[in-house]
C-alpha positions as CSV (number, residue, x, y, z in Angstrom):
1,X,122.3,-40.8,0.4
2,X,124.0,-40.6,-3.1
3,X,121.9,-40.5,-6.1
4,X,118.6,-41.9,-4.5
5,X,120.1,-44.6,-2.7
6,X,121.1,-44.8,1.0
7,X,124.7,-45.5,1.8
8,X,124.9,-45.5,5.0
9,X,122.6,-45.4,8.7
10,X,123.4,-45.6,12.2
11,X,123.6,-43.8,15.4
12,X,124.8,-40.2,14.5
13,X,127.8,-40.1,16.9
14,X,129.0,-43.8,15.4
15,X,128.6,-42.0,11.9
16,X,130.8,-38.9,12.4
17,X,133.5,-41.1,14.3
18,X,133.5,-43.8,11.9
19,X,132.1,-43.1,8.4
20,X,132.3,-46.6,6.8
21,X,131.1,-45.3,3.2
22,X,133.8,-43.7,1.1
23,X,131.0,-41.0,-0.1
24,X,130.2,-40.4,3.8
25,X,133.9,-40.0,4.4
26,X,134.1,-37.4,1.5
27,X,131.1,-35.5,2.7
28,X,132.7,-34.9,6.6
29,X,136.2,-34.3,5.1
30,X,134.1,-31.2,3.3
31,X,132.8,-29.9,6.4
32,X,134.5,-27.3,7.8
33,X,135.7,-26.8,11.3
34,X,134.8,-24.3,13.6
35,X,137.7,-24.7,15.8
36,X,140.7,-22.5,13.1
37,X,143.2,-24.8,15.1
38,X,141.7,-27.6,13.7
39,X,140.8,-26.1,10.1
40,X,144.4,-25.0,10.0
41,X,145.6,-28.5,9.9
42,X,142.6,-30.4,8.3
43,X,143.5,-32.3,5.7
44,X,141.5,-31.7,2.1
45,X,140.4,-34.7,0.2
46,X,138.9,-34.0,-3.2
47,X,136.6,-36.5,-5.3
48,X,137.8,-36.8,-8.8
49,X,135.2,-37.3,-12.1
50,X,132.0,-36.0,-12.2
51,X,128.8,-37.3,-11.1
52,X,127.0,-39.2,-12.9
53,X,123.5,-38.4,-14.1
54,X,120.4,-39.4,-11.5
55,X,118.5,-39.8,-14.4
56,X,120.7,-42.5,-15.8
57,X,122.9,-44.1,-12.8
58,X,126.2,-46.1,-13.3
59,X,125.4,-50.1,-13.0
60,X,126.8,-51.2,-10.1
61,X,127.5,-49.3,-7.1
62,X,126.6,-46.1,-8.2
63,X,129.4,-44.2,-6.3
64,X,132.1,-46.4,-8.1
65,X,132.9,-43.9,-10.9
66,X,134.2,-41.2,-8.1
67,X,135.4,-43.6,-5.4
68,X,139.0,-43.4,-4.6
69,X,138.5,-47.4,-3.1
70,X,136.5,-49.0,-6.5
71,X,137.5,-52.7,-7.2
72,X,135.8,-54.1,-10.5
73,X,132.7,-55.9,-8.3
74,X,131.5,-52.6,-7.8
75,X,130.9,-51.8,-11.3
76,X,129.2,-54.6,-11.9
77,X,127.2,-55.5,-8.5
78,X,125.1,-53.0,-6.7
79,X,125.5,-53.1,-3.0
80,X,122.9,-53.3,-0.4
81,X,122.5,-52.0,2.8
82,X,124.1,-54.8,5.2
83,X,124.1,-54.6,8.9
84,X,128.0,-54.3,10.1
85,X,127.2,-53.7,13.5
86,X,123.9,-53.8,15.8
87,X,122.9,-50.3,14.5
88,X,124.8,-49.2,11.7
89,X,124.3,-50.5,8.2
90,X,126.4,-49.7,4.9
91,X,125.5,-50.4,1.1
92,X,129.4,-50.5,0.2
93,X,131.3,-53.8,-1.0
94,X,134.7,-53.2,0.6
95,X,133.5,-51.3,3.8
């Protein structure tokens, strides 16, 4: 969920594997590891910009002014949730 709207559902295993949303990528890539092997040679990924405000969300996708995959029709369209498989569903344009 970012800013009161869902991004992304599906089986929990599916979602760690595959994140489909950018913002669901960028949350796991924040999580730490408990393995130091694996911390050790994780890979950081930062989002840029700062939120915007819940109280007034960005038209459009409201994720587009921090995503690092934005094209123009998500500034202007808002996505909705949309099946992409028989039990995962993602509100992204380019996912």
């Amino acid at each position: 969920m970012y800013l009161g709207k869902i991004v992304e559902t599906g089986p929990t295993s599916e979602l760690f594997a595959r994140p489909r949303h950018p913002y669901t990528r960028a949350l796991l890539d924040a999580a730490p590891s408990a393995d130091p092997e694996i911390e050790r040679s994780r890979r950081m990924s930062f989002l840029v910009g700062d939120p915007p405000s819940p109280s007034s969300p960005p038209p459009g996708c409201r994720f587009h002014t921090r995503c690092p995959i934005s094209e123009q029709v998500c500034e202007i369209a808002e996505p909705m949730l949309r099946l992409v498989d028989e039990r995962s569903q993602v509100a992204c344009h380019l996912a």
